[in-house]
VOPAGU-2260 file (C-alpha; in pm, 1 decimal, decimal comma):
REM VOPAGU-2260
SITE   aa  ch    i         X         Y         Z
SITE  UNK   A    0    1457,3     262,0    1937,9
SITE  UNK   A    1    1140,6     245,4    2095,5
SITE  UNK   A    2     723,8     278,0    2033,4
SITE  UNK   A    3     589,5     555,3    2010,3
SITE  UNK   A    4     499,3     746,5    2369,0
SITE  UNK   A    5     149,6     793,9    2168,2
SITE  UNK   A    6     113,4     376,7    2145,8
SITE  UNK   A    7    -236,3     315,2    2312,9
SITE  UNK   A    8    -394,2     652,5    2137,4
SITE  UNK   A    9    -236,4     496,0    1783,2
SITE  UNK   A   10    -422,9     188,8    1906,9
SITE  UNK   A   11    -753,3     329,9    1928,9
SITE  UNK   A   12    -771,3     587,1    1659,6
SITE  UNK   A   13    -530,3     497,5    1393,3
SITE  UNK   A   14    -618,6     385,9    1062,2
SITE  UNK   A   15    -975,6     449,0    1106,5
SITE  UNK   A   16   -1207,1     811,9     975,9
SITE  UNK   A   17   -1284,4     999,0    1249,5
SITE  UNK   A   18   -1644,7    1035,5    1039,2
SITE  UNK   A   19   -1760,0     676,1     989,1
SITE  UNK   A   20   -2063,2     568,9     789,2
SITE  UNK   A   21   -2404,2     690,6     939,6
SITE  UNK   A   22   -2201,7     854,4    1187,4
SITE  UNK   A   23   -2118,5     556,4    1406,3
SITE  UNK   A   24   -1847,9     542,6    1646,6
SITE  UNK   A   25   -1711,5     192,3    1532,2
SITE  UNK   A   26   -1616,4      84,4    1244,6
SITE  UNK   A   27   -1899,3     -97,1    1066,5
SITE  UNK   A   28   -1887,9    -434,4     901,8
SITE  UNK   A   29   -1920,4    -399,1     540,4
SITE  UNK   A   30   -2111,5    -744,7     465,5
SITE  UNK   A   31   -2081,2    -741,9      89,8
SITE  UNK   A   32   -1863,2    -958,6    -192,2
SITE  UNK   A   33   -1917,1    -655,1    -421,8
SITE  UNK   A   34   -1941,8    -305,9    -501,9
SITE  UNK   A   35   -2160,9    -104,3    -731,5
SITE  UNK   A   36   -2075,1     137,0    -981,9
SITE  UNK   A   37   -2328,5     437,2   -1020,4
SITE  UNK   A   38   -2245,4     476,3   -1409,2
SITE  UNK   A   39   -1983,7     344,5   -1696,6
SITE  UNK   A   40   -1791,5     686,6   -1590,1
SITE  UNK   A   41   -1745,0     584,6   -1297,1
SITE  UNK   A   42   -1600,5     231,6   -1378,8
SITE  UNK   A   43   -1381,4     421,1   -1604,4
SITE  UNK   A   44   -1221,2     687,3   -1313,0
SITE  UNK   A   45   -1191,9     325,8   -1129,8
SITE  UNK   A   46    -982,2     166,2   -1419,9
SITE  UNK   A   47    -791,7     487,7   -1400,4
SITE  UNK   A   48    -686,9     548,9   -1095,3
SITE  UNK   A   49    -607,0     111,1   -1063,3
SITE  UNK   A   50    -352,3     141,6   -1360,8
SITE  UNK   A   51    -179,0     454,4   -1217,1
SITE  UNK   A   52    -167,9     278,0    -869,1
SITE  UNK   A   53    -383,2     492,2    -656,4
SITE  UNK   A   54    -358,0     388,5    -289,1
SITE  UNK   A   55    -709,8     536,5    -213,6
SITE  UNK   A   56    -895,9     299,0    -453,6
SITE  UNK   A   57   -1233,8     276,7    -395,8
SITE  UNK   A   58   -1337,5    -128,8    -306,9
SITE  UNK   A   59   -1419,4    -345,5    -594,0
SITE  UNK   A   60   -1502,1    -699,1    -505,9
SITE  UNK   A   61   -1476,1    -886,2    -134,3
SITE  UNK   A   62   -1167,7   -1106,8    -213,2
SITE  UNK   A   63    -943,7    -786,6    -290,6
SITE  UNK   A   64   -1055,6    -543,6     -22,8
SITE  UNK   A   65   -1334,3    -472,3     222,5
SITE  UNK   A   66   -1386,4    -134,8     403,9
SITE  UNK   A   67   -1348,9    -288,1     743,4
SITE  UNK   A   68   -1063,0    -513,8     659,5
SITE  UNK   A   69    -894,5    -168,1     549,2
SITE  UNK   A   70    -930,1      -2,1     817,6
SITE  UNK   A   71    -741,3    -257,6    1053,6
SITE  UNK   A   72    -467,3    -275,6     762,4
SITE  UNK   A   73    -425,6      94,3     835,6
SITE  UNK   A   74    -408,8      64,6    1212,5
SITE  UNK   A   75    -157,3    -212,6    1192,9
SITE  UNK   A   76      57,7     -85,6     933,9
SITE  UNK   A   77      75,5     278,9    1147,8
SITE  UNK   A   78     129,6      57,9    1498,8
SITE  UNK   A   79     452,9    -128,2    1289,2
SITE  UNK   A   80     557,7     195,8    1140,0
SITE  UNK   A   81     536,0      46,1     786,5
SITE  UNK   A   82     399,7     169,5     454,0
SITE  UNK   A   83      99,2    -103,2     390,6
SITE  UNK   A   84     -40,0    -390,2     593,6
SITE  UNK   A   85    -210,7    -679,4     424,5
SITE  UNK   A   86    -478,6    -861,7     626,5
SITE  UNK   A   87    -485,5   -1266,7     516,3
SITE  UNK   A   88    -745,3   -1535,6     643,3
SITE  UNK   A   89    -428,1   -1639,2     934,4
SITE  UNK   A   90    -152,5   -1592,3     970,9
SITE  UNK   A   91      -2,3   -1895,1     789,0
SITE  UNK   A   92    -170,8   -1759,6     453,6
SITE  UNK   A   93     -41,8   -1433,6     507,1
SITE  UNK   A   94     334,9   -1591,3     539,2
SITE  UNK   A   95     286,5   -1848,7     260,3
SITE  UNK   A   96     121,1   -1600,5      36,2
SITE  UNK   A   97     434,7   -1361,3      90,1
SITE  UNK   A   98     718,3   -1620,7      18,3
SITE  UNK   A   99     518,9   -1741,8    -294,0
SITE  UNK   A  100     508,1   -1356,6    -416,7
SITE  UNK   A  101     879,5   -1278,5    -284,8
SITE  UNK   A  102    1025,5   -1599,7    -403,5
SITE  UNK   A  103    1111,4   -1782,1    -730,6
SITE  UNK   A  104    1235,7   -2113,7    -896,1
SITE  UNK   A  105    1667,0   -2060,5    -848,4
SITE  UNK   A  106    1585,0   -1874,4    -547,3
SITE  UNK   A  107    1800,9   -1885,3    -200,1
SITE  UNK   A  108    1634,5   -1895,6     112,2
SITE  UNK   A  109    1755,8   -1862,9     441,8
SITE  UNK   A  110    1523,7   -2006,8     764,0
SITE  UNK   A  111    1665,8   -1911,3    1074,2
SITE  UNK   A  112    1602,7   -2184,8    1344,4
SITE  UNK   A  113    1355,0   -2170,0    1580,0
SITE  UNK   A  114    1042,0   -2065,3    1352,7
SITE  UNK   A  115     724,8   -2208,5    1408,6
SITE  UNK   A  116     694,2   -2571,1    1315,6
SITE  UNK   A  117     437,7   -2507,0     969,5
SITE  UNK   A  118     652,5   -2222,8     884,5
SITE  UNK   A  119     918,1   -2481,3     839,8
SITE  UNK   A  120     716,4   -2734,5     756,3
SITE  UNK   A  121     601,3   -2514,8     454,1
SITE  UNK   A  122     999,6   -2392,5     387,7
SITE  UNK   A  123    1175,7   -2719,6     390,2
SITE  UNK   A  124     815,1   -2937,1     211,5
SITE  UNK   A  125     692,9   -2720,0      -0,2
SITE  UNK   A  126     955,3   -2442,3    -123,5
SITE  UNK   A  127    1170,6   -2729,5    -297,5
SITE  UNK   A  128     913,7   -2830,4    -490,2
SITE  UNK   A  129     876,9   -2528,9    -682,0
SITE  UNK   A  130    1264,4   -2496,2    -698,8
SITE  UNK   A  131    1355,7   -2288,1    -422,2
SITE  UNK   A  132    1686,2   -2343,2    -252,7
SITE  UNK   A  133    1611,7   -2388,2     134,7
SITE  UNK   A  134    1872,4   -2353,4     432,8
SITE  UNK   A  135    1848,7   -2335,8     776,6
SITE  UNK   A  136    2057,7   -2135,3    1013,5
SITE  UNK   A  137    2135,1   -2148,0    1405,8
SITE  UNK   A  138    1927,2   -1822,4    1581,7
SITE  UNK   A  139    2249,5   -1729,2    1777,2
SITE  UNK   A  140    2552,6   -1799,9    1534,2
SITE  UNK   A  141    2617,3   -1444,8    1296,6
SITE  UNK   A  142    2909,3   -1651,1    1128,3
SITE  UNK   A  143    2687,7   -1959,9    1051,4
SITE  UNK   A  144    2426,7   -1694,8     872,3
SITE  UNK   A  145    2700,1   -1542,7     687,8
SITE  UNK   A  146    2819,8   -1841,4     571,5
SITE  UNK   A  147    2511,2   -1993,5     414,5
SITE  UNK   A  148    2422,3   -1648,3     228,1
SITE  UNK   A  149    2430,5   -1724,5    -162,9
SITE  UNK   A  150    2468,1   -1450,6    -488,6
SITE  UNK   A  151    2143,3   -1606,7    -517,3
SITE  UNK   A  152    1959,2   -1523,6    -137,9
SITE  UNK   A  153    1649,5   -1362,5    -190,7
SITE  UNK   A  154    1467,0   -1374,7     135,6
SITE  UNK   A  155    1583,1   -1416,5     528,0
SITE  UNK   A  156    1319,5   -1536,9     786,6
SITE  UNK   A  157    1322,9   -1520,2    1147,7
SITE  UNK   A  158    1096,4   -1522,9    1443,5
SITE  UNK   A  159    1144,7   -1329,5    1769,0
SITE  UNK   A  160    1054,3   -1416,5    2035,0
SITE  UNK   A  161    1072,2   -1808,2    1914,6
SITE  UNK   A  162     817,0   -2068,4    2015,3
SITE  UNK   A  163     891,1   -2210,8    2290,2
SITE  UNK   A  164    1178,6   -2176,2    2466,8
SITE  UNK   A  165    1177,0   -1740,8    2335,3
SITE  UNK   A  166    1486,7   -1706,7    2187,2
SITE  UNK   A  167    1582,5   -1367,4    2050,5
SITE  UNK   A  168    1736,3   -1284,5    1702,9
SITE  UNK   A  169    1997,5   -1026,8    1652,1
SITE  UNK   A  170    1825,8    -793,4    1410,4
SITE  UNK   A  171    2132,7    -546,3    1385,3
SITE  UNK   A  172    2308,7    -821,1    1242,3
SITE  UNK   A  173    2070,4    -956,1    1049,1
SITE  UNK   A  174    2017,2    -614,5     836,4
SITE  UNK   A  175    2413,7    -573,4     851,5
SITE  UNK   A  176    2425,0    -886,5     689,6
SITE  UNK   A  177    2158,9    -853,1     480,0
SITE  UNK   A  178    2098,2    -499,1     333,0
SITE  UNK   A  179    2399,9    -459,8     168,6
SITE  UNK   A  180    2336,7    -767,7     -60,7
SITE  UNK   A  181    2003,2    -662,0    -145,5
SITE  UNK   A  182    1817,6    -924,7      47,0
SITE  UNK   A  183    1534,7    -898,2     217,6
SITE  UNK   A  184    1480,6    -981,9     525,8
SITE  UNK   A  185    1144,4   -1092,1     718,5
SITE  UNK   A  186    1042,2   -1140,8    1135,5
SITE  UNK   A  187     780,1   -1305,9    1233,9
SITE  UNK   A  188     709,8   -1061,7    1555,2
SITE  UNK   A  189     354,1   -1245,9    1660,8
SITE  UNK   A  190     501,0   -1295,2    1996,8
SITE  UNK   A  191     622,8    -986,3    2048,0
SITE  UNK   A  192     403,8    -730,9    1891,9
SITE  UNK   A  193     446,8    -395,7    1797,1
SITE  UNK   A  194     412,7    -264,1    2151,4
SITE  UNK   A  195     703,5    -437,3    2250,8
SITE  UNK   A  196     911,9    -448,1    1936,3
SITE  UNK   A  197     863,8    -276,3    1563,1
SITE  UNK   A  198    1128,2    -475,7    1330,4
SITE  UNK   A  199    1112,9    -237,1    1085,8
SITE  UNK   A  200    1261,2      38,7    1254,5
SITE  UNK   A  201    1563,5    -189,3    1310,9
SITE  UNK   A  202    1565,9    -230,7     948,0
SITE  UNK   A  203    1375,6    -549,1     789,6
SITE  UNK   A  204    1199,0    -499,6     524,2
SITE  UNK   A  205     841,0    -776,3     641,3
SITE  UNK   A  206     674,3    -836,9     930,3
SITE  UNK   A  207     457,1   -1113,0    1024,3
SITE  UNK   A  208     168,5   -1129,4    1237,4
SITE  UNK   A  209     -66,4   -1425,0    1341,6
SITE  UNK   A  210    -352,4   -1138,0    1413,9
SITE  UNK   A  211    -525,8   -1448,6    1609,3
SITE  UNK   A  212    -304,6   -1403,4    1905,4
SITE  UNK   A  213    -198,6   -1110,2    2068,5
SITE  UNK   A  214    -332,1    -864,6    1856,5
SITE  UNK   A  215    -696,4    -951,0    1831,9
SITE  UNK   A  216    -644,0   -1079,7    2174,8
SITE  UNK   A  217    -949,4   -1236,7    2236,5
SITE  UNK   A  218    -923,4   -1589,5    2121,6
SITE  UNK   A  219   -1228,8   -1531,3    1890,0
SITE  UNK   A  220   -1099,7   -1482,4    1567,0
SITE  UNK   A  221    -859,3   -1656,8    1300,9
SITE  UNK   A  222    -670,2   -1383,2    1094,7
SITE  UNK   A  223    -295,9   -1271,2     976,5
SITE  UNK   A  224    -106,0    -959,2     862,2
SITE  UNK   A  225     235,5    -844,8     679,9
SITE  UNK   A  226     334,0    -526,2     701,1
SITE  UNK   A  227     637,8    -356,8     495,0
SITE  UNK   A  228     675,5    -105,3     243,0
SITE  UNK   A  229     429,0       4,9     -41,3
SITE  UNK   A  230     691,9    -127,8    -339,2
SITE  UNK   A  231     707,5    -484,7    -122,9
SITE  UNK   A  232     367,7    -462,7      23,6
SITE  UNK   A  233     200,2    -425,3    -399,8
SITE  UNK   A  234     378,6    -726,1    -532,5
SITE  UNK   A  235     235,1    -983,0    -232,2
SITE  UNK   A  236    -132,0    -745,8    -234,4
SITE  UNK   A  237    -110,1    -913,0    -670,8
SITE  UNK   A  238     -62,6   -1266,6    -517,4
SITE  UNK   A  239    -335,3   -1259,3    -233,1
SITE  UNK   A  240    -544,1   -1107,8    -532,1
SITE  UNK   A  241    -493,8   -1428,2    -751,7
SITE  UNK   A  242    -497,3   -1674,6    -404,8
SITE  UNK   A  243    -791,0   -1560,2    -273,4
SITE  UNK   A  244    -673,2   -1554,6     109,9
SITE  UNK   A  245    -846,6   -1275,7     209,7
SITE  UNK   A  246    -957,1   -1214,5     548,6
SITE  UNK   A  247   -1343,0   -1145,6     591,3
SITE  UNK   A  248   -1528,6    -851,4     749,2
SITE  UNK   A  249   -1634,4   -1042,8    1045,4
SITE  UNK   A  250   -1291,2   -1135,3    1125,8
SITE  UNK   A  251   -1152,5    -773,7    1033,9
SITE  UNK   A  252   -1380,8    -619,3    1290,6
SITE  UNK   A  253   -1337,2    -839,6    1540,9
SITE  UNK   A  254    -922,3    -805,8    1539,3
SITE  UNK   A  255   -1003,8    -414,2    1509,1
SITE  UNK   A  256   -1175,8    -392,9    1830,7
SITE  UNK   A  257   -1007,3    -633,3    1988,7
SITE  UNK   A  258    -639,3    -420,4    1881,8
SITE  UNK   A  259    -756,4    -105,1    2027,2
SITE  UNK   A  260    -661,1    -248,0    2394,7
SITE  UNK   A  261    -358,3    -402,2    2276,4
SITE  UNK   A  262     -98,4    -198,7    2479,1
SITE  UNK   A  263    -331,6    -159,0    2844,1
SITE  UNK   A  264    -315,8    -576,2    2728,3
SITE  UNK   A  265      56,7    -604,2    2662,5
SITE  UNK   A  266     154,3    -407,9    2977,4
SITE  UNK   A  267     -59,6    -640,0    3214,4
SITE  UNK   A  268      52,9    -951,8    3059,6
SITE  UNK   A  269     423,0    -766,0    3022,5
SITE  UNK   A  270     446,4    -767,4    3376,2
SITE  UNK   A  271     253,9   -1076,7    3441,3
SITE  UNK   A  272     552,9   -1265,2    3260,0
SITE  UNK   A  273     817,9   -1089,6    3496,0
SITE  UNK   A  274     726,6   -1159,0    3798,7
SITE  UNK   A  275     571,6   -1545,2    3721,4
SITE  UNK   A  276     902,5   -1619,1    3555,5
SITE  UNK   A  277    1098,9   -1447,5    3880,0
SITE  UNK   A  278     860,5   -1702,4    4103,6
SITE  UNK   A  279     915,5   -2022,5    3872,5
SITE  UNK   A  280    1340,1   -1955,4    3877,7
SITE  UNK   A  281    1293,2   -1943,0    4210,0
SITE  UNK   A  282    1090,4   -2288,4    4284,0
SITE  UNK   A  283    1292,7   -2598,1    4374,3
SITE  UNK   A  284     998,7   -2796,8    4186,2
SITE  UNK   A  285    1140,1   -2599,5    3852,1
SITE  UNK   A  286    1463,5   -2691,1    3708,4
SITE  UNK   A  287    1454,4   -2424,7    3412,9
SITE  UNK   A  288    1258,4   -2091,9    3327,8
SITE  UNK   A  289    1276,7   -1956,8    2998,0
SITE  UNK   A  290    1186,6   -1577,5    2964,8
SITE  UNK   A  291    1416,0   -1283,7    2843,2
SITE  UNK   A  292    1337,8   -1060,3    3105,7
SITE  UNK   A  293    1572,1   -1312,5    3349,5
SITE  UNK   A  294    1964,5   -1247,2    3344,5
SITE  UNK   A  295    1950,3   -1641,4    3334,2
SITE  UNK   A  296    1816,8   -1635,2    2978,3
SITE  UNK   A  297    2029,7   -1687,4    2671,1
SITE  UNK   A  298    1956,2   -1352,4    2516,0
SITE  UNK   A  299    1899,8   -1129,3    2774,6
SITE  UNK   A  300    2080,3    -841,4    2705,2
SITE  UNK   A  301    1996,0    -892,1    2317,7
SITE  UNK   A  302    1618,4    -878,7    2483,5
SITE  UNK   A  303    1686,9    -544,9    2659,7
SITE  UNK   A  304    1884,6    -378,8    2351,0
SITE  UNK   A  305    1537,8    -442,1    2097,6
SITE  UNK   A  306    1278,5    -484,3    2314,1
SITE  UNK   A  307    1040,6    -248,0    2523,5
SITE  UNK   A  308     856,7    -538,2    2658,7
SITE  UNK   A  309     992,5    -895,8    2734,5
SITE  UNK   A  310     586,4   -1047,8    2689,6
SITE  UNK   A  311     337,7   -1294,3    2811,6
SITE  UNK   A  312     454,4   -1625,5    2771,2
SITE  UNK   A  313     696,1   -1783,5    3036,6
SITE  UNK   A  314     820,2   -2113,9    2953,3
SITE  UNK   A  315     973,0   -2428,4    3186,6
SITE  UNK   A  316    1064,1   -2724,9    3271,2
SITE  UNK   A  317    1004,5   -2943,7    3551,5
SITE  UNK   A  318    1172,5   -3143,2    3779,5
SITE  UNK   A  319     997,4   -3502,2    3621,4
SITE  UNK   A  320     927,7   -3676,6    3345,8
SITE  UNK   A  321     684,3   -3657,2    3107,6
SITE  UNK   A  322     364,8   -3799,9    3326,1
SITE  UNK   A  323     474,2   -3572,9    3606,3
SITE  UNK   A  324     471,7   -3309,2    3431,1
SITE  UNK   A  325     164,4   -3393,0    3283,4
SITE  UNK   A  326      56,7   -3413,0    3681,2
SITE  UNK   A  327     122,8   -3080,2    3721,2
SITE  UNK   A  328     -55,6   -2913,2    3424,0
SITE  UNK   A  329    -369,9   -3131,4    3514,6
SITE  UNK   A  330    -329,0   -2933,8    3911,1
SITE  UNK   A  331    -361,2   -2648,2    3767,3
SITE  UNK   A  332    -674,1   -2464,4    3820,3
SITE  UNK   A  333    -653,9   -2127,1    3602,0
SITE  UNK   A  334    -526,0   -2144,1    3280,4
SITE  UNK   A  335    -736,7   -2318,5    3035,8
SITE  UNK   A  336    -571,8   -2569,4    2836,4
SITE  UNK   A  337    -470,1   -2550,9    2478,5
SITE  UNK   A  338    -218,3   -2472,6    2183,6
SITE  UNK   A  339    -297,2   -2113,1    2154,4
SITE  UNK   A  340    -170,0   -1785,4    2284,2
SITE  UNK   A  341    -228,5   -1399,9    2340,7
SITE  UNK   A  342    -587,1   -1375,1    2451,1
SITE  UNK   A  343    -702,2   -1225,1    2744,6
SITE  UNK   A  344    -738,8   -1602,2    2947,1
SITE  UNK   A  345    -418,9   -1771,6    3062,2
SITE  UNK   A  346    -365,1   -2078,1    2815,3
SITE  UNK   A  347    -152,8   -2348,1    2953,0
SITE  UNK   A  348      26,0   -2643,3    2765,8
SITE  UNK   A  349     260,9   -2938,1    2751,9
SITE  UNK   A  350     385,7   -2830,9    2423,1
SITE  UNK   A  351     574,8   -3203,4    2337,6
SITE  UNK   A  352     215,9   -3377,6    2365,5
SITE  UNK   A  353      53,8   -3163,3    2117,6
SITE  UNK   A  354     385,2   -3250,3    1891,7
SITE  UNK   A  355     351,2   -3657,1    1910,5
SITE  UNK   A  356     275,9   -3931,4    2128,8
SITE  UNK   A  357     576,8   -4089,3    1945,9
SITE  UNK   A  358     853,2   -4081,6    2209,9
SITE  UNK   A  359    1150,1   -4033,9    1904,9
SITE  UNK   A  360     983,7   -3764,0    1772,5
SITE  UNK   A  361     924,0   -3557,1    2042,1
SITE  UNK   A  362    1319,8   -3560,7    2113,0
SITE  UNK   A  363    1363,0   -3478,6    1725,1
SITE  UNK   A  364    1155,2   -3199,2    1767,6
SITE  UNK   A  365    1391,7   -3044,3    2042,0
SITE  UNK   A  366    1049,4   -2960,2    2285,9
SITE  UNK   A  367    1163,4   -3138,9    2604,4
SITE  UNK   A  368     887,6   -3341,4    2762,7
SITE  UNK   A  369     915,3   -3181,7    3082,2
SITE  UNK   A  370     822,3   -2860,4    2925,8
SITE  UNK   A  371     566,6   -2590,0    2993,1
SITE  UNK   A  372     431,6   -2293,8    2801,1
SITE  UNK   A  373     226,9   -2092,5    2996,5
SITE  UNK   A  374      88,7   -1770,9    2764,7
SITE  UNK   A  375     -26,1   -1553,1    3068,9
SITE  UNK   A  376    -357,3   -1352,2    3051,0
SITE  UNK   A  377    -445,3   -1058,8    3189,6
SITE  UNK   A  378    -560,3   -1205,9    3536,6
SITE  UNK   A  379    -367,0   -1053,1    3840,0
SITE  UNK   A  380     -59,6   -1151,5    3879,5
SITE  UNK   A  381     -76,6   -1317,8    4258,4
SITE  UNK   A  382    -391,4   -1506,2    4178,5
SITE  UNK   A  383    -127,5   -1725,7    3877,9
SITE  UNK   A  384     130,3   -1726,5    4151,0
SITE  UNK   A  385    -120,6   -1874,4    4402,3
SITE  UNK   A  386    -222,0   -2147,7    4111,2
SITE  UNK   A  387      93,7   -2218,8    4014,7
SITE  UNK   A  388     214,3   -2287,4    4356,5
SITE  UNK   A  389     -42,1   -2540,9    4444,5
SITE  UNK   A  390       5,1   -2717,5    4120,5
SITE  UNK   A  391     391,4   -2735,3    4210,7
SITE  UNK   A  392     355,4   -2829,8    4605,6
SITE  UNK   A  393     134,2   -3190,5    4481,3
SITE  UNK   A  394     427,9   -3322,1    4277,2
């Protein structure tokens, strides 16, 4: 199972009319909260075609759809290979606003570890609270995920590649598991996008996106996305209706130009990744790369089986401590330095410090101190090399 040969032409033409409004080649932004009606018969043929569930619905009011926003919903959804995409104002809204829909008080839910940390954060704080059931599961134990299921399981969640050290679920397993029982079953897939994985044609039923990162690319926009099918999709499209968490036309447009390079994007910082994470396993300064495209990671060959791409962030650890570690990053000379990922620039980051300057905590937390993310841009690949090996030779 693979993309589509077609991906980058999908990219840039998907979703959108090839005749736009006053014949422009882009999309425009729509900058409105509302819509006009031109008569009462034409808020009745409205009314109409809402009760019968008419997929073409004409726009309303801002908080429930926007021409713009629609048209990168469309793009997304085709690029996933699902029915309906739902843009949200980030990503977290778009996840939050899915398991309030999906889920209900005397609901199971399963959290597979390894998630980002306010995806858990909102699981194992706020779910219990409105009377969900909450467990969490090992990425890489089948048996311990079996175990835990419940006549009551509603909802799975996973992430793939995980934040940070890129660990990679077994989706054939989790559907195997899953299906049957009539749960669904949810991947966040921000990391690896639908150029170098599509979850649903592995069988889940939800897929995540943090539109921010990779697939706006840019660092220049907050946004998020779940894609799935249409019966799925309608009952979490009610919810963001009543929330409000609506992404805006400025954002929409932004994401939707910034998606149309998405796979010349993913294939730079594809490779990028390989051969930076082939340099790092090789450095005597680095005692551990993380990165599925090495034989030495975890999941390799689970990597190979699902994915196209392996992606742009290489993780590692130093030979050091904390402050030499936090020696090297300050050497560095290209990345910038933050707690983002998937733009165009290199974004480099010693992920325990942004976790806590409490010493207990950050070994809770399971981020070594001696850690690394580096999300690589698209800048060529010996210039990072170069960078990184000066920042290595001064320890």
């Amino acid at each position: 199972m693979t993309h589509p040969k077609a991906f980058s032409t999908m990219a840039v033409h998907a979703g959108e009319y090839r005749r736009k409004p006053y014949g422009a080649l882009t999309m425009p932004i729509v900058q409105t909260s509302t819509y006009t009606f031109e008569d009462t018969a034409e808020i009745l043929e409205f009314m109409r075609g809402k009760a019968a569930g008419d997929p073409e619905l004409r726009d309303e009011y801002g908080r429930y759809s926007n021409p713009t926003q629609t048209a990168l919903e469309r793009k997304i959804a085709a690029l996933e290979g699902g029915d309906q995409c739902l843009l949200f104002a980030s990503g977290m809204c778009a996840l939050t606003s899915a398991l309030a829909a999906l889920l209900a008080s005397g609901d199971h839910f399963i959290l597979v570890q390894g998630v980002y940390r306010r995806t858990k954060d909102f699981a194992l704080k706020v779910l219990p609270r409105w009377g969900v059931q909450v467990s969490e599961v090992p990425i890489d134990n089948p048996a311990a995920l079996a175990a835990a299921l419940r006549p009551n399981t509603r909802l799975i969640l996973a992430e793939t590649p995980t934040n940070p050290y890129l660990r990679i679920m077994d989706l054939e397993k989790l559907v195997e598991l899953a299906r049957p029982r009539g749960i669904l079953t949810a991947l966040d897939s921000t990391f690896a996008t639908p150029a170098n994985l599509r979850p649903l044609e592995w069988g889940l039923d939800l897929v995540f996106h943090s539109v921010t990162k990779y697939l706006a690319g840019h660092n220049d926009v907050i946004c998020g996305a779940v894609v799935g099918s249409r019966e799925v999709i309608d009952k979490v499209k009610e919810f963001r209706g009543i929330l409000g968490g609506v992404a805006g036309p400025q954002e929409a447009y932004l994401a939707l130009r910034g998606l149309k390079t998405l796979g010349l994007r993913l294939k730079r910082q594809n490779e990028n990744g390989q051969r930076v994470a082939e340099f790092l396993e090789s450095h005597p300064a680095v005692s551990r790369v993380f990165y599925p495209g090495l034989p030495s990671h975890p999941d390799h060959a689970l990597a190979r089986r699902l994915m196209s791409g392996f992606g742009g962030v290489v993780s590692f650890e130093i030979n050091g401590d904390l402050e030499r570690t936090g020696k090297f990053i300050d050497r560095l000379r290209l990345p910038y330095l933050g707690p983002t990922l998937g733009g165009v620039e290199g974004i480099a980051q010693q992920q325990a410090l942004f976790i806590s300057l409490d010493p207990e905590e950050r070994l809770a937390s399971g981020v070594a101190d001696n850690l690394v993310r580096y999300a690589l841009g698209i800048e060529d690949a010996q210039d990072i090399i170069a960078d990184l090996s000066q920042a290595l030779a001064g320890l």
